[in-house]
VOPAGU-2260 file (C-alpha; in pm, 1 decimal, decimal comma):
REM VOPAGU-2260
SITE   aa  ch    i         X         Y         Z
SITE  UNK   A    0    5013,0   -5124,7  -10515,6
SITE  UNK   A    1    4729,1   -4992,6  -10762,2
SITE  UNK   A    2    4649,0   -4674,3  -10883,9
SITE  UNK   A    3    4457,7   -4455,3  -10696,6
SITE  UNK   A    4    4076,4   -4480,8  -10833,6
SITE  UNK   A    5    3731,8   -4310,0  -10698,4
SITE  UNK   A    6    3434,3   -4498,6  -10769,5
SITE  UNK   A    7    3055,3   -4446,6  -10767,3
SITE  UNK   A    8    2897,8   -4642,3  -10455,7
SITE  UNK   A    9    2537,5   -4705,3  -10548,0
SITE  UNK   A   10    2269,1   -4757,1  -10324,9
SITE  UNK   A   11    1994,9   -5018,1  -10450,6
SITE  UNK   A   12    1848,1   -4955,2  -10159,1
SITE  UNK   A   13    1746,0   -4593,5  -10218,8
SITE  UNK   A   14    1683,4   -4579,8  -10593,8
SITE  UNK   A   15    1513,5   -4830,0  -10895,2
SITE  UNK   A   16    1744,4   -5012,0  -11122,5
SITE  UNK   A   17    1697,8   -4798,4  -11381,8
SITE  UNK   A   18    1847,0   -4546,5  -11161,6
SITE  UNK   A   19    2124,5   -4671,9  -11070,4
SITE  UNK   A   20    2262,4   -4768,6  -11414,8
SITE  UNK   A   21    2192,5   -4392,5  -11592,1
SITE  UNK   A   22    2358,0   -4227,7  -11192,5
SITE  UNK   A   23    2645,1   -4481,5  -11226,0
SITE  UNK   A   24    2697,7   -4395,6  -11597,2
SITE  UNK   A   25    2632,5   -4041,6  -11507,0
SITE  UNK   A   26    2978,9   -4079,3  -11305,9
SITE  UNK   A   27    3146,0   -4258,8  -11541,1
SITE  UNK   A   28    3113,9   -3962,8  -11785,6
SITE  UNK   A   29    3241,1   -3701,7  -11462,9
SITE  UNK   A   30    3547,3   -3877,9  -11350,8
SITE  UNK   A   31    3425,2   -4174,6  -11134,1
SITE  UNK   A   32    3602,8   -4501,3  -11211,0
SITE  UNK   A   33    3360,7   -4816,1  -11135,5
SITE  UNK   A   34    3073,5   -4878,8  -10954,7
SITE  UNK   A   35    2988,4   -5104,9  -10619,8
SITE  UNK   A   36    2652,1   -5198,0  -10509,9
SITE  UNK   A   37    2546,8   -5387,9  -10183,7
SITE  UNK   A   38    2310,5   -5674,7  -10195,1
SITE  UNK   A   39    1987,4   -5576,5  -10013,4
SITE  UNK   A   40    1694,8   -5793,8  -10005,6
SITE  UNK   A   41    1526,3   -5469,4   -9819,4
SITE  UNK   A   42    1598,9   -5125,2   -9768,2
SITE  UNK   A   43    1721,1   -5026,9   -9440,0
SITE  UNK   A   44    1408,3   -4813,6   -9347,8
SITE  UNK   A   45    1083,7   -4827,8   -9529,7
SITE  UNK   A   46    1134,3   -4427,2   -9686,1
SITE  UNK   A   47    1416,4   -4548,1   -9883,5
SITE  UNK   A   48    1194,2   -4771,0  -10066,8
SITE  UNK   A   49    1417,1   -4971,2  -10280,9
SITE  UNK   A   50    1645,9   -5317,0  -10309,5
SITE  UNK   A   51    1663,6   -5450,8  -10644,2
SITE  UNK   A   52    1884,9   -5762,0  -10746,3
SITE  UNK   A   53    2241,5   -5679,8  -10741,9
SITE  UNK   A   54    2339,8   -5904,6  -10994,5
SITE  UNK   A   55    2107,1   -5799,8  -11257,5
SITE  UNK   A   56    2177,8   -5422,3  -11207,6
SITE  UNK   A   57    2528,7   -5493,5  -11181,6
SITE  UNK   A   58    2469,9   -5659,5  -11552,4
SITE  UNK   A   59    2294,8   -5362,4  -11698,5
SITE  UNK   A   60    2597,6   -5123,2  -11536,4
SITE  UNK   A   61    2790,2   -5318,5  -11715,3
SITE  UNK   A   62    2692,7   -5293,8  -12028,6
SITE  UNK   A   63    2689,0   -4901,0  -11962,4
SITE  UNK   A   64    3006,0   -4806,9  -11854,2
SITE  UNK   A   65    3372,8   -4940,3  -11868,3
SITE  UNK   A   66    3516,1   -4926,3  -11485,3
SITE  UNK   A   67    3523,4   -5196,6  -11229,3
SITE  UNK   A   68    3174,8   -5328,3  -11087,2
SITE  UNK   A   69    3157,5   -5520,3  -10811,1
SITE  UNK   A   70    2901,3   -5660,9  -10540,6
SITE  UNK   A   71    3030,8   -5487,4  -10246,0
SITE  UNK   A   72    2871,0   -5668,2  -10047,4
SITE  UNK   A   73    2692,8   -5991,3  -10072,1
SITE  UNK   A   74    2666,5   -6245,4   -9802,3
SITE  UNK   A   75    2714,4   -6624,8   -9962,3
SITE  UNK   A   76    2628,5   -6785,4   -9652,3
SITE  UNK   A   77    2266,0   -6773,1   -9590,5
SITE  UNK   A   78    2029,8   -6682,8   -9863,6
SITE  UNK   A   79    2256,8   -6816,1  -10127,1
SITE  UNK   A   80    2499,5   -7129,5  -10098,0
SITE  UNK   A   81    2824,7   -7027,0  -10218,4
SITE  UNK   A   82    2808,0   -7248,5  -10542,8
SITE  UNK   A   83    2571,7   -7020,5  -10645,2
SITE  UNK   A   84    2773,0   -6666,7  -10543,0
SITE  UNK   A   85    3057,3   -6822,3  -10764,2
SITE  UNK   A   86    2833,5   -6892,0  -11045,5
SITE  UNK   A   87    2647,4   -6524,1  -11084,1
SITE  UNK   A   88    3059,2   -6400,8  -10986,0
SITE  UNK   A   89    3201,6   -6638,2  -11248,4
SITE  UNK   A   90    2926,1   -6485,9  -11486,3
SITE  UNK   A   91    2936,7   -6140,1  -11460,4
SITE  UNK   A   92    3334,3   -6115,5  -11475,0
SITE  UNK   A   93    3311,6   -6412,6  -11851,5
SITE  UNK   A   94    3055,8   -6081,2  -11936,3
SITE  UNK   A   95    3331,5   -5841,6  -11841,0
SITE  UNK   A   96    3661,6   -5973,6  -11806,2
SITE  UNK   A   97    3930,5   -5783,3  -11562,5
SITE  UNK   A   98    3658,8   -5562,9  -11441,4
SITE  UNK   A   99    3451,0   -5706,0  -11151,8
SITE  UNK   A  100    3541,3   -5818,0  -10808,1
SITE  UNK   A  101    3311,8   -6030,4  -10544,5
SITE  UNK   A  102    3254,2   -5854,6  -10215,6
SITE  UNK   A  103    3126,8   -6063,2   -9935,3
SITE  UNK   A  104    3049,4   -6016,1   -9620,5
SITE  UNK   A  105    2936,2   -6216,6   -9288,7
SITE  UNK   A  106    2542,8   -6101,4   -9368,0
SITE  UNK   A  107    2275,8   -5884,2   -9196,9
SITE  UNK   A  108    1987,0   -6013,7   -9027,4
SITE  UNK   A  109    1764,5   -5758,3   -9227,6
SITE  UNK   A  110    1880,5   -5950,7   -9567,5
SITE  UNK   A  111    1934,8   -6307,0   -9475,1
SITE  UNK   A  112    1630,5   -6333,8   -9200,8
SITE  UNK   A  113    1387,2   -6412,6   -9508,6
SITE  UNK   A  114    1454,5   -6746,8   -9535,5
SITE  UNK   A  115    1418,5   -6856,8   -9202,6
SITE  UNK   A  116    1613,4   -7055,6   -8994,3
SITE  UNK   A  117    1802,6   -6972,6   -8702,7
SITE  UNK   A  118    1997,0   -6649,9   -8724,1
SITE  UNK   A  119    2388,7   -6743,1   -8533,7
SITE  UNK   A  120    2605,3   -6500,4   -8347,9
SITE  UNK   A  121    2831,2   -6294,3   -8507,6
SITE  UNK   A  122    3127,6   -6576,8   -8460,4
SITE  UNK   A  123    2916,2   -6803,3   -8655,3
SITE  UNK   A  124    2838,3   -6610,0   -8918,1
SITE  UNK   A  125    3202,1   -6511,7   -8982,5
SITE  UNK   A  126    3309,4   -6878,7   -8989,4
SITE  UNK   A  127    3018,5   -6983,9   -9208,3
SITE  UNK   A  128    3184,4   -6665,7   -9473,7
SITE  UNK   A  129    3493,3   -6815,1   -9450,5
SITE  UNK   A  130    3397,9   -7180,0   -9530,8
SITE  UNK   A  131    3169,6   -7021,8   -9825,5
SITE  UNK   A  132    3513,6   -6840,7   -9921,7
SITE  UNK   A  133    3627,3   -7158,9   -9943,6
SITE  UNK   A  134    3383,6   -7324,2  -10150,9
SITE  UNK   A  135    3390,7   -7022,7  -10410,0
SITE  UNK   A  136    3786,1   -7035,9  -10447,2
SITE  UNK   A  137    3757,8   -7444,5  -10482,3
SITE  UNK   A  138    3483,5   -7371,4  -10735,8
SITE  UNK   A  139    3679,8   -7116,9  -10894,4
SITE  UNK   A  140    4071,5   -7314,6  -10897,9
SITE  UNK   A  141    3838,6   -7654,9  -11043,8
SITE  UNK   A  142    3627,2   -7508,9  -11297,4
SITE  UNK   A  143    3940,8   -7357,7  -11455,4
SITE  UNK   A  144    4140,7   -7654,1  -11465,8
SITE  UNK   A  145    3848,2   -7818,5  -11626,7
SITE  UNK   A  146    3754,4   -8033,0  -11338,7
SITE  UNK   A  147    3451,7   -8157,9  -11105,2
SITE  UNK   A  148    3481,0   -8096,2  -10704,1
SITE  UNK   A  149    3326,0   -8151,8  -10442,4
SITE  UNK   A  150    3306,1   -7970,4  -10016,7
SITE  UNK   A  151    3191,7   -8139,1   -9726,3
SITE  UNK   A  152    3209,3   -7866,8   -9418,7
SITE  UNK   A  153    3108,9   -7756,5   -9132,5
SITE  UNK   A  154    2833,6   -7554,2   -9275,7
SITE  UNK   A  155    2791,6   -7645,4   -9685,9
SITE  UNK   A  156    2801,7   -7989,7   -9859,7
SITE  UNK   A  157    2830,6   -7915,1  -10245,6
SITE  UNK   A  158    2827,5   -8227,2  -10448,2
SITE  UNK   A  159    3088,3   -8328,6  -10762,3
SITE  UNK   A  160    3061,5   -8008,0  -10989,7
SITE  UNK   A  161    3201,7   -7720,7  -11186,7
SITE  UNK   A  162    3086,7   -7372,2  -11310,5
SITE  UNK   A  163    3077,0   -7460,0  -11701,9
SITE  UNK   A  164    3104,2   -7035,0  -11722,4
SITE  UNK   A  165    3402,9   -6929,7  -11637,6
SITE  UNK   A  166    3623,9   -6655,1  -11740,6
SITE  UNK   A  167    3994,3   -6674,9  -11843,9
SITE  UNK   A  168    4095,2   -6564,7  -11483,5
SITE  UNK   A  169    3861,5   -6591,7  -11140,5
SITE  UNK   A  170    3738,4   -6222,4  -10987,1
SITE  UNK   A  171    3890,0   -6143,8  -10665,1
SITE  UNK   A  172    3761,9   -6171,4  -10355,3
SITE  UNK   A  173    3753,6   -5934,8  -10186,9
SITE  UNK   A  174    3628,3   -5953,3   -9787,3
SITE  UNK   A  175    3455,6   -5672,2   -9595,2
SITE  UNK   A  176    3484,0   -5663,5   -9206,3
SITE  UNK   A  177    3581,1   -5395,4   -8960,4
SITE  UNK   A  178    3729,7   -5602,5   -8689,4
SITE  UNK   A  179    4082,5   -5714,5   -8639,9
SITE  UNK   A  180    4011,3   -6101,3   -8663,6
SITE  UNK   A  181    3837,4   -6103,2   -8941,1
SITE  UNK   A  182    4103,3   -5853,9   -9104,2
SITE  UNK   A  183    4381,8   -6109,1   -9010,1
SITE  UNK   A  184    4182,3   -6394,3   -9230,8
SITE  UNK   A  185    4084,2   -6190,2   -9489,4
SITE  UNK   A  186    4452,1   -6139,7   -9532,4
SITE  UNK   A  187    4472,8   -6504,7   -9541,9
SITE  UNK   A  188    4211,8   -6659,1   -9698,3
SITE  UNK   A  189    4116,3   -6382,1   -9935,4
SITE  UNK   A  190    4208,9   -6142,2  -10184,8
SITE  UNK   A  191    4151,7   -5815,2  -10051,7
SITE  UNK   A  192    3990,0   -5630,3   -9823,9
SITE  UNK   A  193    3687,6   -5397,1   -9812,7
SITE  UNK   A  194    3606,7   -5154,6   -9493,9
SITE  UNK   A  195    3396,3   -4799,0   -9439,3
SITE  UNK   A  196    3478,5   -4476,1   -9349,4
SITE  UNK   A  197    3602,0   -4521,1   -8956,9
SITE  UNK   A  198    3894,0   -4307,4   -8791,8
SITE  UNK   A  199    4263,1   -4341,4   -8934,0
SITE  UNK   A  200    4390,9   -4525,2   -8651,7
SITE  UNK   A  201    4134,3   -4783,4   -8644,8
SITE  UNK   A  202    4178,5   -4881,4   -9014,2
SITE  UNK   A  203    4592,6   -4868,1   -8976,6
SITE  UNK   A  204    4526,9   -5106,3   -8724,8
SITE  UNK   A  205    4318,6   -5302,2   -8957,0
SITE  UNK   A  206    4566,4   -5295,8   -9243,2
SITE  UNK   A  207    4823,1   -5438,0   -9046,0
SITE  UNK   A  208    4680,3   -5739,3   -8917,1
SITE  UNK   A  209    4553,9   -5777,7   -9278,5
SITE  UNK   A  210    4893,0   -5772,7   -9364,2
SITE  UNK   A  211    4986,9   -6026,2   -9126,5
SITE  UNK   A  212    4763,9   -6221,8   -9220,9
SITE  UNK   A  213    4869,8   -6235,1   -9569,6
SITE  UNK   A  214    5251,7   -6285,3   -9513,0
SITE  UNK   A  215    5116,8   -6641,0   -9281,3
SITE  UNK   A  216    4963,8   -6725,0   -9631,4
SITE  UNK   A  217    5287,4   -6639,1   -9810,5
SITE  UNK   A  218    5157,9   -6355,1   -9987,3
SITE  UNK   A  219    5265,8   -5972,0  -10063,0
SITE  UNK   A  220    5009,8   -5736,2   -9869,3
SITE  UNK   A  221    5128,6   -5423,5  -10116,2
SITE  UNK   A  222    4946,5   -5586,0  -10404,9
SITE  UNK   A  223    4664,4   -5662,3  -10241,8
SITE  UNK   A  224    4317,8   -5472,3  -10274,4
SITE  UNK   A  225    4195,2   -5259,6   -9979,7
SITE  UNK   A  226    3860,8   -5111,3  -10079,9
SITE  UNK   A  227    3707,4   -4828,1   -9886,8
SITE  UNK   A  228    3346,6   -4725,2   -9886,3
SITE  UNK   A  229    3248,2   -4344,4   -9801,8
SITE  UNK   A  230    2933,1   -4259,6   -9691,5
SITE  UNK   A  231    2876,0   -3850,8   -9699,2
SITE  UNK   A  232    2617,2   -3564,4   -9721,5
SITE  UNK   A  233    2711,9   -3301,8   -9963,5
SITE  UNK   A  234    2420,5   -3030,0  -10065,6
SITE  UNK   A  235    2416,8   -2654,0  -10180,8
SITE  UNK   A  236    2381,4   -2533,4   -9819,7
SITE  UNK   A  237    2481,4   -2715,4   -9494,0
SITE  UNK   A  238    2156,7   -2746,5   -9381,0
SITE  UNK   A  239    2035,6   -2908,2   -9676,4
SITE  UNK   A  240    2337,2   -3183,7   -9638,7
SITE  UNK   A  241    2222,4   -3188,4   -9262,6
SITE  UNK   A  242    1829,9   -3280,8   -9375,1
SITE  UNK   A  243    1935,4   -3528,5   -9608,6
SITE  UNK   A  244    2163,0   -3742,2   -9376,6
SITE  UNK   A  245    1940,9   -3748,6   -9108,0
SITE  UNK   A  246    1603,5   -3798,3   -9334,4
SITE  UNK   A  247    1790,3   -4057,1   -9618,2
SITE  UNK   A  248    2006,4   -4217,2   -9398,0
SITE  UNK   A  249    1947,7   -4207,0   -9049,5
SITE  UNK   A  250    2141,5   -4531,8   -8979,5
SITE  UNK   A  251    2451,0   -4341,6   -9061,5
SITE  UNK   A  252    2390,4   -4199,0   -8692,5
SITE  UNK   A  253    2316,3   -4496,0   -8517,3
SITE  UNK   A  254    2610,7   -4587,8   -8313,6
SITE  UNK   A  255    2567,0   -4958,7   -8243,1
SITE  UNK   A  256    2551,6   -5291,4   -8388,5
SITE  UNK   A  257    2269,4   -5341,6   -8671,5
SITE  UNK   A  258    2306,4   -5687,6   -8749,9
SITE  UNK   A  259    2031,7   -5852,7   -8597,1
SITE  UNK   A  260    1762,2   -5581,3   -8690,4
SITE  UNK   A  261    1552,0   -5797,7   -8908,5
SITE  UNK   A  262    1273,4   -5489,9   -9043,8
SITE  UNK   A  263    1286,6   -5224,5   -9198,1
SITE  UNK   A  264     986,3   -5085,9   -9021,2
SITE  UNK   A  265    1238,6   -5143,4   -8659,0
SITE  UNK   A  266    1510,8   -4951,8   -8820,4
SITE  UNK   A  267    1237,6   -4651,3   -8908,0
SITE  UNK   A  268    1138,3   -4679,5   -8480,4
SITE  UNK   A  269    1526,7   -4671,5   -8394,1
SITE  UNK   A  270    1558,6   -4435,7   -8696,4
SITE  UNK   A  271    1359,6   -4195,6   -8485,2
SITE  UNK   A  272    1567,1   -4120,3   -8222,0
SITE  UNK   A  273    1878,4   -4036,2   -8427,6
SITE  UNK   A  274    2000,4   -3615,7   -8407,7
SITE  UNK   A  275    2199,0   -3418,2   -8615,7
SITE  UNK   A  276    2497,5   -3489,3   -8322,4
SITE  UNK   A  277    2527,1   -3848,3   -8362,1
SITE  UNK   A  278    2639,9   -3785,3   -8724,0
SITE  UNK   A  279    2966,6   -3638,8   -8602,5
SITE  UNK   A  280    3270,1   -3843,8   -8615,6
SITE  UNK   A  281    3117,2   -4077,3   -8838,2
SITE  UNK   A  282    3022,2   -3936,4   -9142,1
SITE  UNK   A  283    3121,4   -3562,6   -9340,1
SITE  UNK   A  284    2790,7   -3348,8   -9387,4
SITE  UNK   A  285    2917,7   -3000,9   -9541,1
SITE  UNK   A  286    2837,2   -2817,6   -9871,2
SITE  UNK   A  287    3183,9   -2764,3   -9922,8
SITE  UNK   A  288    3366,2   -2934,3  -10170,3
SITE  UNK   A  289    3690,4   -2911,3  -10045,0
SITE  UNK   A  290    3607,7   -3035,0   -9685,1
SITE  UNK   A  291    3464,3   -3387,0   -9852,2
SITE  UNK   A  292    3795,8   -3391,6   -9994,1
SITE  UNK   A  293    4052,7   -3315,2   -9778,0
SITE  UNK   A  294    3855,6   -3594,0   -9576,1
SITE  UNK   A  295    3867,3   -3867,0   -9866,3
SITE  UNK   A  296    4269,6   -3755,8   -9962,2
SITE  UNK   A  297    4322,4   -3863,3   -9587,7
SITE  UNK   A  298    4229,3   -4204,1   -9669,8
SITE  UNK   A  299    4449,2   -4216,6   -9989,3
SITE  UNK   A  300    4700,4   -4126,6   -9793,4
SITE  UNK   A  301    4657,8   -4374,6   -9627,9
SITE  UNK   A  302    4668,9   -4699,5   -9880,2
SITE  UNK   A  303    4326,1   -4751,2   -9967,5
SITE  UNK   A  304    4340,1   -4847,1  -10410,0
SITE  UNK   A  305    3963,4   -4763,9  -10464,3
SITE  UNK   A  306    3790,4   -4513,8  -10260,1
SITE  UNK   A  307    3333,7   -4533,2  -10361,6
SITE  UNK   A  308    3197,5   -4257,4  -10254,4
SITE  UNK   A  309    2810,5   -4218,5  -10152,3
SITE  UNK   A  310    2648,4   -3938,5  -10115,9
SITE  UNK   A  311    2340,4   -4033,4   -9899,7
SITE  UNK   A  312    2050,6   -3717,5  -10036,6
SITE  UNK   A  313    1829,7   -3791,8  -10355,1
SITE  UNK   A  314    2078,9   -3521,1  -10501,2
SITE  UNK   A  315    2268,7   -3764,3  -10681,8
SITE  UNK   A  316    2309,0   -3580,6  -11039,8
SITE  UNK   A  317    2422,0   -3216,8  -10859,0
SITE  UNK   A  318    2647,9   -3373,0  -10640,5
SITE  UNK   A  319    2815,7   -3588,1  -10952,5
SITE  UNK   A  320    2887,0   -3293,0  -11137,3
SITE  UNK   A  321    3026,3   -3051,7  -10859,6
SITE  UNK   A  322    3241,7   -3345,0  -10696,2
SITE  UNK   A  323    3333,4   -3446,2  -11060,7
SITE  UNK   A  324    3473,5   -3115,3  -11100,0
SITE  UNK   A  325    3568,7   -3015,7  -10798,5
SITE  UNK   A  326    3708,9   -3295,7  -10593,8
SITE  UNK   A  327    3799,5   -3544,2  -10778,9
SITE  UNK   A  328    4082,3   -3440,5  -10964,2
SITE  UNK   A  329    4259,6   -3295,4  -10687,7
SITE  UNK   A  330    4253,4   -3644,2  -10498,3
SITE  UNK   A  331    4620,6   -3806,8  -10559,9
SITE  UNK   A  332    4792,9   -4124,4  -10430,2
């Protein structure tokens, strides 16, 4: 089992590149250890106004700060074929060795729509990540043994070839999901697993099909990677953390499948009928300090190795500081 480590989550999708790299270095200098970033083709409602290239902000964090980076996550099944993921993966951890990670996930209509096609149920799209996984680990296992190879699938034909970049030792991969199937073959067929804030008992029963999982594929669970993502409101006053969730990220309070939304512009229309009381239960919104983390110790408690916090307001420097001094070093293992 790793260390315990609290990382910077930042959102592409609510400020430039530029942005990102000084915040994320910002919290590098407070106490944050690393950095993940989703890939967004588009923000999730036109007032975040935002979604640069992962990858190339991901690059540029890099060459800013000294903790893990990661894409947490991108989907290599749709807008990308997976030779490609493995390449920019293979890239970015020869740039940085031992410090980044590939995050993927089964993809979001409101990403992957843009290149057309038909858009496949959510059993598809899982089985279409785990044949990409597939690809990217064959990629991966080849290229480092100096060798061509090839797929034929289901979903992706990839022709003899290697990644002629590669670092001394692949990236993991890590998987998000939230379900207990997926959990059970990410313990299989991957290297770790990534999930978001959700109650305790849902994500126990997540880790232990992800464990199962992993003893089928002969491997330890305990020293594998179980990521958590926290999304959270903190602001001088309550009612300032209260504005901000339901103004920056009102699909923090929307309590079903978003998927198959393919605009921005529909999220802003369902975006409109979230209320301050849909927030509860699913995400912390207090301008105390110590509430945010007697919430995030519970999820050290329970296992997680790397905890990235997001705070969802424009506040992003304030809220650095006072968690850097005030909450972060009194979260243990």
């Amino acid at each position: 089992m790793a260390d315990l480590t609290i990382g910077y989550a930042a959102m592409l999708e609510q400020f430039g590149p530029q942005e990102v790299v000084g915040y994320t270095a910002l919290a590098e200098e407070h106490g944050f250890s690393g950095c993940m970033a989703a890939d967004h083709f588009q923000p999730w409602v036109p007032a975040q106004g935002q979604a640069a290239f992962v990858w190339n902000v991901l690059t540029a964090v890099g060459e800013r700060t000294r903790g893990d980076l990661g894409p947490g996550v991108t989907c290599p099944s749709f807008r990308f074929h997976p030779a490609l993921v493995a390449q920019a993966a293979a890239t970015l951890e020869a740039m940085y060795p031992g410090r980044s990670w590939l995050g993927v996930g089964s993809g979001e209509a409101l990403n992957e729509h843009v290149v057309g096609g038909y858009w496949p149920e959510a059993g598809e799209r899982s089985l279409r990540m785990f044949e990409a996984i597939e690809v990217i680990k064959k990629l991966f296992d080849a290229s480092l043994a100096g060798k061509d190879v090839k797929h034929a699938g289901r979903f992706f034909t990839m022709e003899s070839a290697r990644l002629w970049t590669m670092p001394q030792a692949a990236p993991p991969i890590l998987v998000a999901t939230a379900g207990p199937i997926n959990a059970k073959k990410t313990g299989r067929f991957a290297d770790g697993i990534i999930t978001v804030g959700a109650p305790l008992e849902k994500i126990g029963g997540l880790f232990d099909r992800f464990a199962e999982g992993a003893r089928e594929a002969g491997k330890d669970p305990d020293t594998m990677l179980k990521v958590l993502q926290v999304h959270l409101s903190w602001a001088p006053t309550d009612a300032e953390a209260l504005a901000n969730a339901v103004t920056e990220w009102p699909n923090g309070g929307m309590k079903f499948p978003k998927a198959d939304i393919r605009s921005p512009h529909d999220f802003a229309q369902l975006a409109s009928l979230v209320r301050p009381e849909d927030f509860e239960g699913r995400m912390v919104i207090s301008s105390d300090p110590d509430v945010h983390r007697a919430h995030v110790q519970r999820y050290a408690d329970l296992g997680f190795d790397r905890i990235y916090l997001h705070n969802v307001g424009r506040n992003q420097k304030e809220w650095i500081e006072v968690f850097g001094q005030e909450v972060l070093p009194k979260l243990h293992r």
